[in-house]
mmCIF file of the C-alpha atoms, coordinates in Angstrom:
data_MODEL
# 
_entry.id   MODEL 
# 
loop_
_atom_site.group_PDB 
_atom_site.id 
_atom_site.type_symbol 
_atom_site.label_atom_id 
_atom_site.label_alt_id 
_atom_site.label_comp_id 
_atom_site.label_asym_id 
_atom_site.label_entity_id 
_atom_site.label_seq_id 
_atom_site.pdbx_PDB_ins_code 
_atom_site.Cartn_x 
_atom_site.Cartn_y 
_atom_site.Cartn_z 
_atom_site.occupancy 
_atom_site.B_iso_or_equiv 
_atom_site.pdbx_formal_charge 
_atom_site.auth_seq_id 
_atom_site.auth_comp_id 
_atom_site.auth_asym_id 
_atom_site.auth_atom_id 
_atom_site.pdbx_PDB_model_num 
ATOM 1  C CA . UNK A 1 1  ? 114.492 134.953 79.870  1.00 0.00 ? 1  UNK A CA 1 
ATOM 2  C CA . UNK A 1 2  ? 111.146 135.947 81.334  1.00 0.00 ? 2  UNK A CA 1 
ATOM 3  C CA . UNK A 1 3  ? 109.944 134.986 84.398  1.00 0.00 ? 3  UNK A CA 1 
ATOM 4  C CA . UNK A 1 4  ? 106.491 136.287 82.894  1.00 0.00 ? 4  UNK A CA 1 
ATOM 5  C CA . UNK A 1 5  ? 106.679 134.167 79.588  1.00 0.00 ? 5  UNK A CA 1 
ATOM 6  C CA . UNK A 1 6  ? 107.387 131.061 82.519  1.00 0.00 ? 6  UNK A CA 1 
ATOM 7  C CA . UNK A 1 7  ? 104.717 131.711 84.313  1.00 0.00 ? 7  UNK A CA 1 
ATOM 8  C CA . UNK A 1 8  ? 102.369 131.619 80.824  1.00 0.00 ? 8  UNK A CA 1 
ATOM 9  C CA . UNK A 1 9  ? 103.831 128.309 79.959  1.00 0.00 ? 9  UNK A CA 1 
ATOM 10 C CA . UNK A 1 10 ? 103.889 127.052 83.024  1.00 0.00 ? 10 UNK A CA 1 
ATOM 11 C CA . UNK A 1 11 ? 99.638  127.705 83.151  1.00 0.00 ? 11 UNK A CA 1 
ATOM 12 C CA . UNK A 1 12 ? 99.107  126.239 80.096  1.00 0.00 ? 12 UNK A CA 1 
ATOM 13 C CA . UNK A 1 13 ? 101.359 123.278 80.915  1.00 0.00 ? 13 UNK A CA 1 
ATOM 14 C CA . UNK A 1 14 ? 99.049  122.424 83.426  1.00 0.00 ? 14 UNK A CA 1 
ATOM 15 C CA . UNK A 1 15 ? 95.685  122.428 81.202  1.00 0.00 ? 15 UNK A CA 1 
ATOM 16 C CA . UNK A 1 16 ? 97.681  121.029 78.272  1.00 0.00 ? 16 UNK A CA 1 
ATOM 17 C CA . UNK A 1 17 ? 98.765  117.323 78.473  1.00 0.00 ? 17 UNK A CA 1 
ATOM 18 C CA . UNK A 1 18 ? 99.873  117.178 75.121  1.00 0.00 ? 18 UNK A CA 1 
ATOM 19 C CA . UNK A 1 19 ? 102.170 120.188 76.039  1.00 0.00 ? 19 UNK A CA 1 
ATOM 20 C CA . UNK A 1 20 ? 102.838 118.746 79.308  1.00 0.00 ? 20 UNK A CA 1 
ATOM 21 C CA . UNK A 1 21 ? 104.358 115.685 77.064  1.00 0.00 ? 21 UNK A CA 1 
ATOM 22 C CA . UNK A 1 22 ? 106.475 117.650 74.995  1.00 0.00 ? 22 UNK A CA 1 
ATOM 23 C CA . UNK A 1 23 ? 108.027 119.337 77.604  1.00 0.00 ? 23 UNK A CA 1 
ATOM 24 C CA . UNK A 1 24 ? 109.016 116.395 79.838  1.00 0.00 ? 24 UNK A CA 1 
ATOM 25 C CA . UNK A 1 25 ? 110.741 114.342 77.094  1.00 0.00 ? 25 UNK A CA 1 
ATOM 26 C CA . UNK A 1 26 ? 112.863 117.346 76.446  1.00 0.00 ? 26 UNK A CA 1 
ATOM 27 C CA . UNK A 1 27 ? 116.234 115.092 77.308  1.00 0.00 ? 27 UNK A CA 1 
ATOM 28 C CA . UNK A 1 28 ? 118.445 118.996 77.383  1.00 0.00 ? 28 UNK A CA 1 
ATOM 29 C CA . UNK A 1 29 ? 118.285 122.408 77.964  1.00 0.00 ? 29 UNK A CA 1 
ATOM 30 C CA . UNK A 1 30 ? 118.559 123.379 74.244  1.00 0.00 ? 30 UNK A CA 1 
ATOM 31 C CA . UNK A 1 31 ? 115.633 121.042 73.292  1.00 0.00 ? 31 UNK A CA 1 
ATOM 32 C CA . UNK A 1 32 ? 113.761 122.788 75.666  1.00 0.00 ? 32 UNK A CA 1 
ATOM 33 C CA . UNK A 1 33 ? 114.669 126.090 74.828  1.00 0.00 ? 33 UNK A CA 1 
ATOM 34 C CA . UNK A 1 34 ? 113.615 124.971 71.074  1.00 0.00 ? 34 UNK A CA 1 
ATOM 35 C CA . UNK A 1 35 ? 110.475 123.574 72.217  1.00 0.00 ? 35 UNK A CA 1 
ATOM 36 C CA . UNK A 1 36 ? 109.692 127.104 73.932  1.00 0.00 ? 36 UNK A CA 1 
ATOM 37 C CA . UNK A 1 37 ? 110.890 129.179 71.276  1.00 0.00 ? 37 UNK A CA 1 
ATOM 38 C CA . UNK A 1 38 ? 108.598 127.151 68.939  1.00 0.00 ? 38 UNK A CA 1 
ATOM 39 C CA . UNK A 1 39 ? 105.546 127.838 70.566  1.00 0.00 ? 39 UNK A CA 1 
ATOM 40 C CA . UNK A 1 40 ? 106.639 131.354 71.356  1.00 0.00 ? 40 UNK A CA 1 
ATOM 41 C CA . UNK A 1 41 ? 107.124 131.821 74.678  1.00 0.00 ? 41 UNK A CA 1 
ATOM 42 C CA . UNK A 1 42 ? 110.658 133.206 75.935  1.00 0.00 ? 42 UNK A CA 1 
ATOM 43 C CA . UNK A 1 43 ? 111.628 130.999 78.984  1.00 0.00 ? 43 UNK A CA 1 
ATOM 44 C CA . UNK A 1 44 ? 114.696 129.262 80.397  1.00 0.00 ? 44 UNK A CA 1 
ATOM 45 C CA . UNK A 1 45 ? 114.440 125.966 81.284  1.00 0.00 ? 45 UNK A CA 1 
ATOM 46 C CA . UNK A 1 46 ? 115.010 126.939 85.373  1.00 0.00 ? 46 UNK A CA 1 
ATOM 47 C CA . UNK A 1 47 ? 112.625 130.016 85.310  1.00 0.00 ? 47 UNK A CA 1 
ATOM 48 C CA . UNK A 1 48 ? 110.113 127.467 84.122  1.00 0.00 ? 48 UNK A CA 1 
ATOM 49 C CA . UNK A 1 49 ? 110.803 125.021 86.758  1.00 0.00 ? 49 UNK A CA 1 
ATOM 50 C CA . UNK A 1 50 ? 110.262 127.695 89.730  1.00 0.00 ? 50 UNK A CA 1 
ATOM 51 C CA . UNK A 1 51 ? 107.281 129.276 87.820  1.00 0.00 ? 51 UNK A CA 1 
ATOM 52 C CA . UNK A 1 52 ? 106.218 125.431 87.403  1.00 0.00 ? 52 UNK A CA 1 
ATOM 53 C CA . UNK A 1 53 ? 106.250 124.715 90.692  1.00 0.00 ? 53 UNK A CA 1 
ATOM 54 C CA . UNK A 1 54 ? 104.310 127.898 91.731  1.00 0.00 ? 54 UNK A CA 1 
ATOM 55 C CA . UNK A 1 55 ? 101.580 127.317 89.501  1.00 0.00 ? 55 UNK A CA 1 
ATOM 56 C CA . UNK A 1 56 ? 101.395 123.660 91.133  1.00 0.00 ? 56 UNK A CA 1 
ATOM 57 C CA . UNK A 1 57 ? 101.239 124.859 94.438  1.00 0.00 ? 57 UNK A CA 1 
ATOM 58 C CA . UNK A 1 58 ? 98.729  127.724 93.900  1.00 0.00 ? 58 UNK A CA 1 
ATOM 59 C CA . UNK A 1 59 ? 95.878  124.932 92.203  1.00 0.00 ? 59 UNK A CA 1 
ATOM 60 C CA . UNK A 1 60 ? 93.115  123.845 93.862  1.00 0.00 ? 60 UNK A CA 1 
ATOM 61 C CA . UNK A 1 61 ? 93.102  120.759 95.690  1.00 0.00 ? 61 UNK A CA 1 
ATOM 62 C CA . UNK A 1 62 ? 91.026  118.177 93.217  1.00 0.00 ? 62 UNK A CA 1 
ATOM 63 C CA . UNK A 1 63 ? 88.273  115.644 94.885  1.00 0.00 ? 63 UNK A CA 1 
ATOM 64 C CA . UNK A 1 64 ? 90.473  112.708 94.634  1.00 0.00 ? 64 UNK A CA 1 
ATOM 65 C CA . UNK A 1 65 ? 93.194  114.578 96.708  1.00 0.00 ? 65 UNK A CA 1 
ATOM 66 C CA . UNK A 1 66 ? 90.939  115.570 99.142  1.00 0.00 ? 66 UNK A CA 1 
ATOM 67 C CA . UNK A 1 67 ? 89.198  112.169 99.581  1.00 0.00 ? 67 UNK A CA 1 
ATOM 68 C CA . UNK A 1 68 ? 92.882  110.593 100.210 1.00 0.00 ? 68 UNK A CA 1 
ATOM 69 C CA . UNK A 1 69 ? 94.035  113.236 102.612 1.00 0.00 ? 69 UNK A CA 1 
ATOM 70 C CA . UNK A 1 70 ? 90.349  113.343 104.633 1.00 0.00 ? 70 UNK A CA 1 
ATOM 71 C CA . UNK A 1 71 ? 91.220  110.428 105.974 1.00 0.00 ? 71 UNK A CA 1 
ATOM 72 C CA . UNK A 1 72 ? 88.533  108.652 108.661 1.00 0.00 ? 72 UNK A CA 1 
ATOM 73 C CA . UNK A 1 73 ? 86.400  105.699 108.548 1.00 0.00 ? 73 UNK A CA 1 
ATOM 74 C CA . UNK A 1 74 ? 82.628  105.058 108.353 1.00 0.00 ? 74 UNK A CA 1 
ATOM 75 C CA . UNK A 1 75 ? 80.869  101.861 108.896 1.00 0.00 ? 75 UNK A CA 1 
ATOM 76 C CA . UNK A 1 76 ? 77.172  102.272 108.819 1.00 0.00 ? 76 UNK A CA 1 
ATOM 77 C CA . UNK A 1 77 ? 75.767  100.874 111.783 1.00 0.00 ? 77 UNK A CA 1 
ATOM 78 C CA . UNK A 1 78 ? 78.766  100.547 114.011 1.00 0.00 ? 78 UNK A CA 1 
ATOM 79 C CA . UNK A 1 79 ? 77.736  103.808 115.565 1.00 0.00 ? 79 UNK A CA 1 
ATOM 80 C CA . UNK A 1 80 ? 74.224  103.144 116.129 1.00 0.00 ? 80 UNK A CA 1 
ATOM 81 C CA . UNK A 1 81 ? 75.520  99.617  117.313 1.00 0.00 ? 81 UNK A CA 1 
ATOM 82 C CA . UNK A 1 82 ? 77.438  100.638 120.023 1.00 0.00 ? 82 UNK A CA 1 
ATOM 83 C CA . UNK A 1 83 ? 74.876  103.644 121.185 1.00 0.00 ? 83 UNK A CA 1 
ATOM 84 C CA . UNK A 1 84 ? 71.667  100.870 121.451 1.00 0.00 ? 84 UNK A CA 1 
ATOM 85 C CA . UNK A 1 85 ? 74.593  98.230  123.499 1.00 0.00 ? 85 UNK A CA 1 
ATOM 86 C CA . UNK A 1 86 ? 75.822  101.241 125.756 1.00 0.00 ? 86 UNK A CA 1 
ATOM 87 C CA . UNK A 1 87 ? 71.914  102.277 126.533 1.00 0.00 ? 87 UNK A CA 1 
ATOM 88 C CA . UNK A 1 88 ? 70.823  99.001  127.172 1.00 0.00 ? 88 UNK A CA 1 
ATOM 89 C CA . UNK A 1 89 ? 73.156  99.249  130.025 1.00 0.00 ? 89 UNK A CA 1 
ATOM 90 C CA . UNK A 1 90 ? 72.123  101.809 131.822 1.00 0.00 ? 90 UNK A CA 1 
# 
């Protein structure tokens, strides 16, 4: 019933696969809350999903995200290709 103890599980959740594990094949609210209580942190299961979610959006971005979202392309060459073609031109 903390918003506190969901923000501690939610930051280990995210270092913790194992953990991570346990708590998504928790099927109901009361085997979450027993999973919780085991491991000693006082949470209900929707404090946990907004203190989940905050947690998520406050990481860093990792180097595979940021190579998907850079987007571009580079051809080595092309450039140079089209500069000597254009120059030739003139």
């Amino acid at each position: 019933m903390s918003i506190d103890g969901a923000r501690a599980l939610a930051a280990k959740v995210l270092t913790d696969e194992a953990l991570a594990k346990q708590i998504n094949d928790a099927k109901t609210e009361a085997e979450f809350d027993a999973i919780v209580a085991k491991l000693g942190y006082t949470a209900k299961a929707d404090e946990f999903k907004a203190a989940f979610k905050e947690a998520k959006d406050k990481q860093p971005i990792s180097d595979d995200q940021l190579d998907q979202a850079a987007g571009g392309l580079s051809i080595v060459g092309v450039d140079y290709a089209f500069t000597a073609t254009q120059t030739a031109r003139a």
